[in-house]
N, C-alpha and C positions, 0 to 999 in steps of 0.2 A: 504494500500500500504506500501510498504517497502525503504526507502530510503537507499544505503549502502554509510557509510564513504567511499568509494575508491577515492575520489576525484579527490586527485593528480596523483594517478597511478603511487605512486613511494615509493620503502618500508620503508620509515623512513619520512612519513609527522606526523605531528599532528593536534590535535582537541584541541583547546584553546576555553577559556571562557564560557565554558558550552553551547553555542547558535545552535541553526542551526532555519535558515530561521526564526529567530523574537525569537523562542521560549527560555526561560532558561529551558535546560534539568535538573539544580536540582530542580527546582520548579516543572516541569511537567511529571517528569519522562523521562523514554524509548518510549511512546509514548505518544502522543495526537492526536487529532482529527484538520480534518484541510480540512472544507465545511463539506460533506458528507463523505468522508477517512480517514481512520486511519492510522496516521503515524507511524512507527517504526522505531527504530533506531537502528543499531548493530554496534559489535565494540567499544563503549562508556564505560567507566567509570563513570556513572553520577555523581557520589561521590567525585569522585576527579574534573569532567568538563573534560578529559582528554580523548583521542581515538588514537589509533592507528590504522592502513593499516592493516586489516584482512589479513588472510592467500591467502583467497578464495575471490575473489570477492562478493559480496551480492545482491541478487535482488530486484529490484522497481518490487510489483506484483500489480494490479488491475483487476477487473474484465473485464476489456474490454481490454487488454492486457496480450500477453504470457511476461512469465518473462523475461529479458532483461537487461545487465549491464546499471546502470544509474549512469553517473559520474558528479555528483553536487556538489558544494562546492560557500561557501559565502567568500569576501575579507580575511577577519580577523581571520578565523579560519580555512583557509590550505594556507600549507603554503610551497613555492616551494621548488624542490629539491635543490639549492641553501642556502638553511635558507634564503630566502629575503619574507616576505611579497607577497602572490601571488598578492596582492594589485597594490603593485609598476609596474609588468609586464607588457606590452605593452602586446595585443592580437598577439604576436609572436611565435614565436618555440622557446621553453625552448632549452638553446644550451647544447650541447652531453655533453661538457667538464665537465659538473657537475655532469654526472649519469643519467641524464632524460631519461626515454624510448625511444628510436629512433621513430621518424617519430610523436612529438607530438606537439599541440599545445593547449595555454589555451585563451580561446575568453570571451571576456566579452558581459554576455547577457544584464546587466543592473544592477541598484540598489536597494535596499528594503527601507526600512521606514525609518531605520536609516542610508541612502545614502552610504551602505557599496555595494561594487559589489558584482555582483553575476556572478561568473566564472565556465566555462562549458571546460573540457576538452575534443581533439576528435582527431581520428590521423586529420594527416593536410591536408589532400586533401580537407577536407569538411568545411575550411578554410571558404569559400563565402558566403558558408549557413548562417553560424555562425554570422559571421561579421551583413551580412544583419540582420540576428534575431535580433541580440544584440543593433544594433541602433532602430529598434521599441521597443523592452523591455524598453530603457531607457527613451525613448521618454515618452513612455505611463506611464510610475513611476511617471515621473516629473508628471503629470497630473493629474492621479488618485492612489493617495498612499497606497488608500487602495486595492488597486485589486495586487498588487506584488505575495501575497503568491498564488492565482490564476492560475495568468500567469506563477510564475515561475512551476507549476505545471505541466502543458499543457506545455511548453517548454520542461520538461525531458519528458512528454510522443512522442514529435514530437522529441525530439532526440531518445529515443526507439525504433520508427519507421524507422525511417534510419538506426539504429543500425541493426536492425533484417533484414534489406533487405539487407544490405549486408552479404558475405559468411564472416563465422569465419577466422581469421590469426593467423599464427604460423608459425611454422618451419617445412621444408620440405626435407625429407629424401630420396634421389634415389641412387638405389641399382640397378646397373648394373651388369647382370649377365652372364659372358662370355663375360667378358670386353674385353678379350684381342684376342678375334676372327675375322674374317675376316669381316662382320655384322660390329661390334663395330667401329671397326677402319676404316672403309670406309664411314659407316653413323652415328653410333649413339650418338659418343664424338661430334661429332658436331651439330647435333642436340643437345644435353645435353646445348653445348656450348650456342646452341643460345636461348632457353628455357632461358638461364640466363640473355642473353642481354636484354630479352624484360621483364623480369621480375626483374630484379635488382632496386632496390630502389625504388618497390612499398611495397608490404604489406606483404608480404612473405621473411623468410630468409632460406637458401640453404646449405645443405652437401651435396654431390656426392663420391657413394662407387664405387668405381671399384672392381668386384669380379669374381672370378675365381680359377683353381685348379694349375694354374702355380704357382710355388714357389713366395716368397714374391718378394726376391729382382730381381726375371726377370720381376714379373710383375709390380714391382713400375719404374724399365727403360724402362717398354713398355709403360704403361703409362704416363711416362714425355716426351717419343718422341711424341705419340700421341697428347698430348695438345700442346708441341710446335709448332704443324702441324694446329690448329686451326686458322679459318679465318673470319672474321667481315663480315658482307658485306659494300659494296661498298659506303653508305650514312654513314657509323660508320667512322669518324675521327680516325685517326693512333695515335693519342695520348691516345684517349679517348679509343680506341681498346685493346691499350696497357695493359691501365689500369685497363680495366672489364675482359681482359686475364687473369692479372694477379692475379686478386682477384679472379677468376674463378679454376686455378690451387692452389691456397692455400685452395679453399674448396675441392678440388679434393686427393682421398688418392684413395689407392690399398691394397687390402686386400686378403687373403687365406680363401675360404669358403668352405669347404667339408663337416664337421660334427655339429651333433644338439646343440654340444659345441661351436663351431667358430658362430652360427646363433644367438644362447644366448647372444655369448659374445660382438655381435656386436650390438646385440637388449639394453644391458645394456648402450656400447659408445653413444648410439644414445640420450639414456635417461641422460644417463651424459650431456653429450654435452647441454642437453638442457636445463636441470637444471640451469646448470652454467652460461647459455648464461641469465638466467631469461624469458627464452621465452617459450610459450606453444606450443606444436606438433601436427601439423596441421593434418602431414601425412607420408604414407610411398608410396614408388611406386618403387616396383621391378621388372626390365623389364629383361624378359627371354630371353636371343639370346644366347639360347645353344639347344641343340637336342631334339625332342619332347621324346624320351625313358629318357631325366633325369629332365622331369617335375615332377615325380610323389614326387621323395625323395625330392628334391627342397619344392616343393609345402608342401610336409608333416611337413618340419626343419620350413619353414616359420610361417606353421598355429603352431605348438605348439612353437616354441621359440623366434618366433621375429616377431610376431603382435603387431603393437602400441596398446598405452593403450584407455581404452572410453576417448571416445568424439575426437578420432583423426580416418582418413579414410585412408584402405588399397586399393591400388589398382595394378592389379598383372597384365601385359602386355607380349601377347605369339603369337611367332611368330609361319607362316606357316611351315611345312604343320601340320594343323589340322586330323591327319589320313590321313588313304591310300584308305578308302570305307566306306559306309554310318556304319557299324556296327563297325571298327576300331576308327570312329571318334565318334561315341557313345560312347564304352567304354572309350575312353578317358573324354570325358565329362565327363562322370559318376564318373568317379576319380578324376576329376580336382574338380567337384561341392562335393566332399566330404572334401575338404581342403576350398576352400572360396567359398560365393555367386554370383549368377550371378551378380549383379550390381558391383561386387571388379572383375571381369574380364573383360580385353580388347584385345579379340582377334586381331592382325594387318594385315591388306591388305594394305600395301604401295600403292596401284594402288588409295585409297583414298582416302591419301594426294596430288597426283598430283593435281595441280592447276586447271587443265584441267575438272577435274575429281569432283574435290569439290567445282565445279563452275555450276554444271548441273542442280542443284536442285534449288539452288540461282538465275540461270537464268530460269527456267522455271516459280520461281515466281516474280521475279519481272519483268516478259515477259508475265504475265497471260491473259491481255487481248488478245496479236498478236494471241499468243500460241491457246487460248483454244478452236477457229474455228480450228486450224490445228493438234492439237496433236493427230490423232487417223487413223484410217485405212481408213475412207474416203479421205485421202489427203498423208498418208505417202505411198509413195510407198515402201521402207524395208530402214531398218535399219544395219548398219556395225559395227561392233567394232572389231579395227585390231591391233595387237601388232605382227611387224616383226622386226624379228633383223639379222645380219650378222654373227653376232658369231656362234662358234657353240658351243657344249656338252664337249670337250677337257676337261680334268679334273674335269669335273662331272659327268663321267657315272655312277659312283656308283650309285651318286643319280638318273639322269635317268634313268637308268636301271628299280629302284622299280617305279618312279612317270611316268615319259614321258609327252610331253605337254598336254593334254588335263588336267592331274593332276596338273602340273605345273602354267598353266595360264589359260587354260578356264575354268577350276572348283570352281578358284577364283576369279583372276583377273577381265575376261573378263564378268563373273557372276556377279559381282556387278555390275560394272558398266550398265549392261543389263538391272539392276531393278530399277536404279535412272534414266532412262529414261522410263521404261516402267508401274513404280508404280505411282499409283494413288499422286497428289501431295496435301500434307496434308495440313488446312487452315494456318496451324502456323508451318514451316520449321524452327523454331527454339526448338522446342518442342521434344525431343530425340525419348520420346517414341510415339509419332507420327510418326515420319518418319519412327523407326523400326517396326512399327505395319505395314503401308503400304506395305514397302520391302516385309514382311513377306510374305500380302498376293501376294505380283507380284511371289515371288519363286512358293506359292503352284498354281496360274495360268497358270502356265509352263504344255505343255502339254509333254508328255512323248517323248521320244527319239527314235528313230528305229536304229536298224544300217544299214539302210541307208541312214541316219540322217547325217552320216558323210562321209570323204574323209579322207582316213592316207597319207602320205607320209614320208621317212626317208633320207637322206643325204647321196650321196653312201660311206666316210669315216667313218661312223657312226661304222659300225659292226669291223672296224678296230682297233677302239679309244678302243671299251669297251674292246676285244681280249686282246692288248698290254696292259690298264690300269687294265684288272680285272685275268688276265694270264687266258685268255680262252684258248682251244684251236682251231687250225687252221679252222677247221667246224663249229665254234660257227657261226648262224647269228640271229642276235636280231631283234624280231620284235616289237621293242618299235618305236611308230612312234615323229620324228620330227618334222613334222607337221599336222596340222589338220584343217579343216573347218568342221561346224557344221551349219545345220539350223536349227535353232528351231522356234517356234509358242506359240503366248500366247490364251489361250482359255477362251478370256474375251469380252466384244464389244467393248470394245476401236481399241482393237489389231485382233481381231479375223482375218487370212488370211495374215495380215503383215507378211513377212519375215523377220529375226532378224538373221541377217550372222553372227559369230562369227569364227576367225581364228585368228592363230599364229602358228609363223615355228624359226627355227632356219635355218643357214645358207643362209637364203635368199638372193635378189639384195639390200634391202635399211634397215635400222633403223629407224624406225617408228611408233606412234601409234596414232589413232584417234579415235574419235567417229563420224560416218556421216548420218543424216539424210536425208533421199532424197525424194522429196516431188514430187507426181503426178504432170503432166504439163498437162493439158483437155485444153489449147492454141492452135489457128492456128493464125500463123503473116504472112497477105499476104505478106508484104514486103520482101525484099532479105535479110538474114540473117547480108551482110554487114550494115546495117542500124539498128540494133537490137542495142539498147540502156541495158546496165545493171540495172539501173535500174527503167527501163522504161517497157521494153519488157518483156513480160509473155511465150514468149519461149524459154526463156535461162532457165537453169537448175536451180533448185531450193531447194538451200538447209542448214543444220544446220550443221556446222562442230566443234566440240570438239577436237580441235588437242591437241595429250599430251604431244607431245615433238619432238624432232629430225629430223630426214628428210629434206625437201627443206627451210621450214622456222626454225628451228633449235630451237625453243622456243614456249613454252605455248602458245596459241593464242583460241580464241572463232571465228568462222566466219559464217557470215549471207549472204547470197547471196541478193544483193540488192532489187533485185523484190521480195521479200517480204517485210520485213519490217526496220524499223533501231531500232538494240536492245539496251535495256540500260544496264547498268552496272556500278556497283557500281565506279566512278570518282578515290575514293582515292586507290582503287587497280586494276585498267586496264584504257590503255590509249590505243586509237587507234595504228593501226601501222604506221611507214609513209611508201611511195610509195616505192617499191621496183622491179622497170622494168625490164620487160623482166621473172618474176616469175610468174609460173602458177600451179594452185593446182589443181586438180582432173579435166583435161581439160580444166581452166577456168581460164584469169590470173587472178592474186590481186584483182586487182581494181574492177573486178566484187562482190567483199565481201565486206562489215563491216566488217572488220578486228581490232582485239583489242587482246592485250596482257599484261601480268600482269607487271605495275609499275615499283615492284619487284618479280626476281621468288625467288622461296623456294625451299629447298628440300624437296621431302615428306617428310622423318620422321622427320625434321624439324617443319612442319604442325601436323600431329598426335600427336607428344609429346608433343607442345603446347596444343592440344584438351583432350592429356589424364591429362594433369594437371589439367585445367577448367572440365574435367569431363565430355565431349561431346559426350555421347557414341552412336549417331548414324553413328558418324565417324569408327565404328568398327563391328566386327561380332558378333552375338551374337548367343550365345547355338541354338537355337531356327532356324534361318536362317543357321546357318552350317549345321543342319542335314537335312534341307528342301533341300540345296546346293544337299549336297551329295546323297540324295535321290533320287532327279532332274538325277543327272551324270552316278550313279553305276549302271543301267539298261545297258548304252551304254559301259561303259566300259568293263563290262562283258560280251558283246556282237560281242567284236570288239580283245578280249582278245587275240584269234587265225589268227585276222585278219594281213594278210600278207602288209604292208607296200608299194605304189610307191617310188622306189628308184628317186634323183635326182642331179643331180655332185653338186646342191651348185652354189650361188652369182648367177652372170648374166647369165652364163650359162644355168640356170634352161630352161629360156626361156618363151615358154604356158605350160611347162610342168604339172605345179601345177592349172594351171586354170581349173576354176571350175565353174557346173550351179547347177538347180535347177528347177525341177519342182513337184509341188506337193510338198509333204513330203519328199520328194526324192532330194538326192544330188549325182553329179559323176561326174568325172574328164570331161572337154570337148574334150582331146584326147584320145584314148584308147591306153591303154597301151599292147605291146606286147606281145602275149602268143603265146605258144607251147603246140599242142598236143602229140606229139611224142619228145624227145631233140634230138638233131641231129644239124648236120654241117649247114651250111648256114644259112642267114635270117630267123629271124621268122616271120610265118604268122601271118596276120591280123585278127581277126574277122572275121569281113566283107570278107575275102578271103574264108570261110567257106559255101556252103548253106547250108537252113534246111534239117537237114537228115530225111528222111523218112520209116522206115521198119516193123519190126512186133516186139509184144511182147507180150508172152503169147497168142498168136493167133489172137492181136488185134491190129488196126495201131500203130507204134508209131513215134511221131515225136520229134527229137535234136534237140539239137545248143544250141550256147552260151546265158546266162543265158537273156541278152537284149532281144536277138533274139524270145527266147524265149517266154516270155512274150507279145513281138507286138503279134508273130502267134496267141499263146492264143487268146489274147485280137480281134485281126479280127476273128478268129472262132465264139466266142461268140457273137457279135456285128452280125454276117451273122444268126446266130442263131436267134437272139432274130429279127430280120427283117423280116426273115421267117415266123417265130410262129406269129408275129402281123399282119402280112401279111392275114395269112390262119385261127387264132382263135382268133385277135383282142387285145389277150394279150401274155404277155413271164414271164413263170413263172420260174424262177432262185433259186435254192438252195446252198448256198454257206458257205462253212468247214470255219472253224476258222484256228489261228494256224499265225504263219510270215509268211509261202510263199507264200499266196496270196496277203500279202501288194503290192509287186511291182505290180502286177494286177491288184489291184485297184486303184493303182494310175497312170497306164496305160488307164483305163477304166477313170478315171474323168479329164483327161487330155486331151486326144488327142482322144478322141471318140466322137467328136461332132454328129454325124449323130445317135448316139444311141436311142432307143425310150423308153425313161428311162418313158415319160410320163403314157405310158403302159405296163410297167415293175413290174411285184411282185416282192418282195426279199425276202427268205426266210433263216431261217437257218438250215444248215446240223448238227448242234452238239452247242452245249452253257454249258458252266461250272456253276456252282450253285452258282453265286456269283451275289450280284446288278449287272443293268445292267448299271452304271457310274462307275464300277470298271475298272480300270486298265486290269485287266486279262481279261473282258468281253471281249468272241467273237464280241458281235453285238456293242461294246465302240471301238474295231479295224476297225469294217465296218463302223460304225459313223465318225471315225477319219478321215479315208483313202479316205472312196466313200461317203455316205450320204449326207458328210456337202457342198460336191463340186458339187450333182447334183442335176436333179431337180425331184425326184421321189414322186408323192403324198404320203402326209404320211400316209394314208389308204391303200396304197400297201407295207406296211412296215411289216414284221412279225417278233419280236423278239420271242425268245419262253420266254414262262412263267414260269420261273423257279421262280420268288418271288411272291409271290404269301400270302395276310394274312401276314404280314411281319414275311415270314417265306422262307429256300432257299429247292426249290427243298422235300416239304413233299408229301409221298404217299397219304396222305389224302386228299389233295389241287387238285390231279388231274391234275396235269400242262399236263402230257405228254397225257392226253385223249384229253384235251384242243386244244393242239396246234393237234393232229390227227385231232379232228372233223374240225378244222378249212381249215385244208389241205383237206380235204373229200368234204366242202363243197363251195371252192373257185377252184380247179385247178381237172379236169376233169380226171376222172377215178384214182384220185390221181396218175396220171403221170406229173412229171415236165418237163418242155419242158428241163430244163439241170442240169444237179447235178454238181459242182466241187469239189472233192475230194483231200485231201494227203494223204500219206502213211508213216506213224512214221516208226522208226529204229525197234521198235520190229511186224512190218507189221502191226499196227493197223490202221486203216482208221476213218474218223468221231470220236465220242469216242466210238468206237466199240473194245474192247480190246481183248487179244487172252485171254480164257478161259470166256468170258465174257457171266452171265446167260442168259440172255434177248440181244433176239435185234440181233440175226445171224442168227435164224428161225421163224417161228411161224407168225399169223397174226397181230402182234402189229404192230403198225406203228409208233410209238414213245416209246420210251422207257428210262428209269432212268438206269444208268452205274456207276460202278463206276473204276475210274480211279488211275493206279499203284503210280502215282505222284499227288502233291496238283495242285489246289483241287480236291479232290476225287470224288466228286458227280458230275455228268454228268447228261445231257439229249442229247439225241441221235437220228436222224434217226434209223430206223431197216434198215438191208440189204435186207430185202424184200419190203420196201416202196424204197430204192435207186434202186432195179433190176427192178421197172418200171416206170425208166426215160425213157423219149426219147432216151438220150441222158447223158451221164458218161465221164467226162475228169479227169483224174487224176493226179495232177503236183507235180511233183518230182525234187526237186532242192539241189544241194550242196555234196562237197566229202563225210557228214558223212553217202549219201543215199547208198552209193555203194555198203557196202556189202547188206543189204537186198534188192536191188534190183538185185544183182547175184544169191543170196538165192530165192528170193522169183519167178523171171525166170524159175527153177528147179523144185518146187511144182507142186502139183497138184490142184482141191477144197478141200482146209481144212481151211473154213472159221474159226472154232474152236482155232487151231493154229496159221494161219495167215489172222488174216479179210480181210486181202485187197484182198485176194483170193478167196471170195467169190462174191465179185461184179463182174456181167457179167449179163446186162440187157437182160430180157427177150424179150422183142421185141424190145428193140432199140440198140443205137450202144456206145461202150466202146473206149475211145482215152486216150493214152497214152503222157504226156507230159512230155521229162525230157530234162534238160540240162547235156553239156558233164562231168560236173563234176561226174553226179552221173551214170550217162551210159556209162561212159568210165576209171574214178577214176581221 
């Protein structure tokens, strides 16, 4: 082992008398042996008996110990920063006035042979330890004189041990960047502020750069107004506030940083500064609140001119938006993770500093017994998460313009907090990378999106704002929506069928946001409801609310609806609320909740910039969850890209207008909004003022109407279909196209088709792409999604085709397409299905039957390999001769882009070749045409 002279931890002690612990180092040398260990000593002059304070600290090594500063020292030979005898000292704090390192103290642990002390230096909080040590060490001396070198031995390795358990201290360096921004000066100076109150004159000492492209002297008086503008909170004394202000603004400077000169030159002050203080550099932490287009040059000055040096930690803080879509927010990654590692970044979601917000997780484990009967799909009936506000877009269309809310808030915001309630919760919630492992997997559980997944809505000032603020002109109208709901589904067994609401608007009636669990009620209370006890009664409403701020209770609050249970939480940060009458929250007053709110509140970034100092990074996003994030969103976004926005006047006015249901997969406003077939003077017709139209096409019925309307007809034709056939041959065989516009169908069909005879129902498929069949793009992973998982159909009646086959997709050698023929050959009679449902793509292709397509428009195949103009290319396909002896051929045609080829294709003749859909016309059964107005009338 290694003992180092550092004793006193202060640079001008000495080493007198040649001795350490018993021994004369001129008689014994640099080391000797001491039990089984070999001691060494550095720093020594043995020659003279003489030592000075090494440069470098020294380490005590052992084999059963990583190495570790060990600060030992006997009475008589250190000697305090004073010149007094460390002898003379009480086990106090060596005072400032002399030069002593701040925050130290020297404890006596006891005496050696020849009754000299033996003094242990440590900073002073660990003060107790010490003391306590120090009166057994001396106890046990008096007693047995010969075991001192021992004990004192085992003493420095149990202060080793403490040593190494706690984090390194130094000096800590925050670079603000875009100091003088809107960001900055509304949250971040104060946040910074308070980061210093709770951390001042513990173990860490603090510079703070203000940085930015503003000239020096505007930005050193933006900066002195801002900190004037700094405020305590409410339990900090006005004296004591004064005075941590004012120490706060003297470590506070403004700086000019543009170039890899200005980043050097500042990376040098930093190391001056720290030099000169005698203090080592713990760290640096540059928080970005400037545009994501000027991380990259940022990012580049930083990595080569002003990373601290080893053994000190970088950490780089980057505000939303991360990208505009899953492959924008890649490349940025990609360039950010070429300048520092993921562990030195912290991406920031403010929504997970709310109190509200960073209390979910904490309560669901120290809530694990109530919880772990209720957290899952047998008891939760859906889940909410709502952030409405009043304001509107005014001076930010710019930005809304490229993001709009879904980008804004549900892509972040209202996503995270989605996954701290719906991620598995790990056994140690203190554990970083546990939590973010879970998250991880709640994002990729996410089942895909449809677009009709959501509801848009816009603000009728909206189109005005951007006009006047982006000099559009007068015909501009934007179809960036304001607001949005979204249901999504997680496709796990916890969750599997829960609904998970997610919405935010702008312009709305209230300011608001909550998280709210609401729990199935299976209760019947004979008694009158006036006698219904809260928390007695098991038919009052039942549920977990995360409120995050604003609205009727105006503050942070946790709330438990009594008939369940009474939850804990942590005493020294939330205290019940008191009674507040006549206040009711989602139909129910107060009183019916455990109602509890935090102590004290915080700001978010308050909370996060304390987490990014301690280095809590599941407080944050990380590479890995953003692009699962965006993965999860860019399907809908892109899908909704054209979609035309409900306008709504804004505040209370709105009315039901933005109300909204859900059934199925399916989301849509509860009123229909007004359309015109013709424009023209007067009211517009309703809908429902519409019937189904009925006429010919192509010589074959066809039946309009509005896209709803549509769909039920559908959906009753089929259902009278399949009634019939089980009727007259005991089963109903169903072949059904891939593609979106049968989603709504099926979710017509697993809905509201109770009387259907799913029990004797085949399903078959009209076409499947070459891809697994748990892929995303899989036909039969849309019919799983939509109908499957909602009905009840044996899964011996289920026929996906076999395109994998040999874990191979789609090889001529595997046989898939002979497969799935013999199998149609030899289950569904004469190979006639009792119904085909087909679409017809914009360039007339049907099934994946493509125009010029070799196989599969003639000939006796009955299945056939295609390949397709767009990914992915490999198809399996009905023939048009296995579809022309259906029963029975309905073909649904939905949306403006079908127009023109349904005017084009009107006008043909048979030229299957050119346009497939023109060869379907079943031989002995009948062809129905289904389209909505959009694509049969534009």
């Amino acid at each position: 082992m290694i003992f180092s002279l550092n004793s006193c931890f202060t640079p001008t002690h000495s080493f007198k008398n040649s001795k350490l612990l018993g021994y004369d180092l001129k008689k014994t040398g640099p080391s000797f042996p001491l039990g089984k260990q070999k001691v060494e000593v550095k720093g020594v002059d043995v020659a003279l008996g003489e030592g000075t304070r090494p440069p470098q600290p020294l380490t005590f090594t052992s084999p059963l110990l990583a190495p570790a500063p060990c600060l030992l020292g006997i009475a008589d030979q250190c000697h305090s920063p004073c010149g007094l005898p460390a002898a003379t000292l009480p086990p106090e704090r060596v005072s400032h006035s002399c030069g002593a390192a701040p925050h130290t103290r020297l404890f006596r642990l006891g005496r050696n042979k020849d009754r000299k002390q033996i003094l242990i230096q440590t900073p002073w909080p660990a003060k107790s330890v010490f003391t306590a040590l120090g009166a057994l060490a001396e106890l046990f001396f008096q007693r047995h004189p010969g075991c001192w070198k021992m004990l004192t031995v085992a003493m420095c390795m149990a202060l080793l041990g403490c040593l190494q358990a706690q984090e390194l201290r130094g000096h800590v360096s925050v670079i603000l960047l875009g100091a003088t921004g809107d960001l900055a000066r509304k949250y971040l100076w104060q946040g910074l502020f308070q980061l210093y109150l709770d951390e001042a004159g513990k173990d860490y000492s603090f510079s703070f750069h203000g940085a930015a492209l503003t000239s020096t002297k505007q930005g050193q008086a933006f900066i002195a107004k801002v900190l004037e503008s700094l405020s305590c909170p409410e339990d900090v004394a006005p004296d004591r506030c004064a005075e941590l202000k004012g120490q706060f603004q003297r470590l506070s400077a403004y700086r000019h940083l543009a170039t890899s000169e200005d980043y050097m030159a500042l990376s040098k002050d930093i190391e001056a500064q720290v030099q000169h203080g005698g203090l080592r550099e713990a760290g640096r932490i540059f928080y970005f609140s400037v545009p994501p287009f000027a991380y990259a040059d940022i990012a580049r000055n930083i990595n080569s001119s002003c990373r601290p040096g080893p053994g000190a930690w970088l950490r780089v803080v980057l505000e939303k938006p991360f990208g505009h879509d899953h492959l924008s927010a890649q490349q940025l990654a990609t360039e950010l993770g070429g300048f520092f590692r993921e562990e030195e970044m912290y991406r920031v979601d403010h929504y997970l500093g709310k109190q509200a917000v960073a209390q979910i997780l904490p309560f669901r484990d120290q809530n694990r017994k109530a919880l772990d009967g209720l957290w899952s799909r047998h008891h939760v009936e859906r889940v909410e998460i709502i952030m409405k506000e009043t304001v509107d877009a005014e001076g930010r269309t710019s930005f809304y313009e490229e993001y709009g809310v879904i980008r804004d808030v549900l892509q972040n915001h209202l996503t995270e907090v989605l996954t701290l309630v719906a991620m598995e919760l790990p056994h140690n919630i203190s554990s970083s990378e546990s939590v973010l492992q879970h998250k991880l997997r709640a994002f990729r559980a996410l089942r895909g999106l449809q677009k009709g997944s959501a509801v848009l809505g816009q603000y009728q000032a909206y189109s005005e704002q951007v006009r006047r603020e982006q000099q559009k002109p007068d015909s501009f109208r934007s179809l960036t929506p304001t607001f949005a709901g979204v249901l999504v589904h997680m496709d796990n067994l916890r969750w599997e069928g829960v609904p998970f609401i997610l919405m935010s608007g702008k312009a709305l009636d209230e300011r608001v946001g909550y998280v709210r669990i609401l729990f199935r009620n299976q209760a019947y209370c004979v008694q009158n409801d006036e006698h219904w006890v809260a928390d007695q009664s098991q038919c009052l409403p039942r549920q977990i609310v995360f409120y995050i701020g604003h609205g009727e209770l105006g503050s942070p609050a946790v709330l438990v609806s009594r008939n369940l249970f009474r939850p804990s939480l942590p005493s020294e940060s939330w205290k019940e609320l008191g009674a507040r009458p006549g206040l009711r929250l989602f139909g129910r007053p107060l009183s019916d909740f455990y109602a509890y709110r935090p102590v004290r509140e915080q700001d978010a970034y308050s909370v996060l910039i304390s987490r990014i100092f301690h280095g809590r990074k599941d407080s944050f996003v990380t590479t890995e969850n953003l692009l699962a994030s965006w993965g999860f969103w860019t399907p809908l976004l892109d899908s909704l890209a054209h979609e035309v926005p409900r306008l709504y006047p804004g505040g209370a006015e709105n009315g039901h207008l933005l109300d909204f249901e859900f059934s199925g997969a399916q989301l849509y406003f509860s009123q229909r909004q007004p359309e015109r077939l013709v424009p023209g003077p007067g009211p517009a017709p309703m809908p429902s003022g519409f019937q189904v139209l009925k006429a010919k096409y192509r010589e074959s019925p066809l039946i309009s109407a509005w896209p709803e309307e549509l769909i039920a007809k559908l959906a009753d034709d089929i259902e009278a279909t399949a009634v019939r056939a089980v009727r007259r041959f005991g089963t109903f065989h169903l072949a059904l196209s891939g593609g979106s516009s049968p989603v709504p169908l099926f979710q017509q069909l697993a809905t509201r088709h109770y009387g259907f005879p799913w029990a004797h129902t085949h399903l078959w498929l009209v076409d499947e792409r070459c891809v697994p069949l748990w892929d995303p793009e899989s036909n039969f992973q849309h019919l799983q999604t939509h109908l499957l998982q909602h009905v009840r159909v044996p899964y011996y009646n289920i026929h996906p085709m076999p395109v994998h086959l040999h874990q191979r997709l789609c090889a001529e050698e595997d046989q898939g397409a002979q497969t799935y023929a013999s199998e149609i050959s030899a289950l569904v009679a004469n190979s006639s299905f009792d119904l085909v449902l087909l679409g017809m793509g914009a360039d007339g292709h049907t099934a994946s039957l493509f125009p010029q397509s070799p196989s599969g428009l003639d000939g006796e195949q009955l299945v056939v390999l295609t390949e397709s103009p767009s990914r992915p290319f490999q198809r399996m396909s009905l023939s048009l001769p296995l579809i022309n002896r259906a029963r029975k051929v309905a073909v649904l045609v939905m949306g403006r882009v079908k127009r023109e080829i349904t005017m084009l294709v009107s006008r043909v003749g048979h030229e299957p070749k050119k346009w497939p859909i023109s060869g379907v016309l079943p031989s002995s059964g009948q062809l129905v045409w289904y389209m909505d107005y959009e694509a049969f009338l534009g």
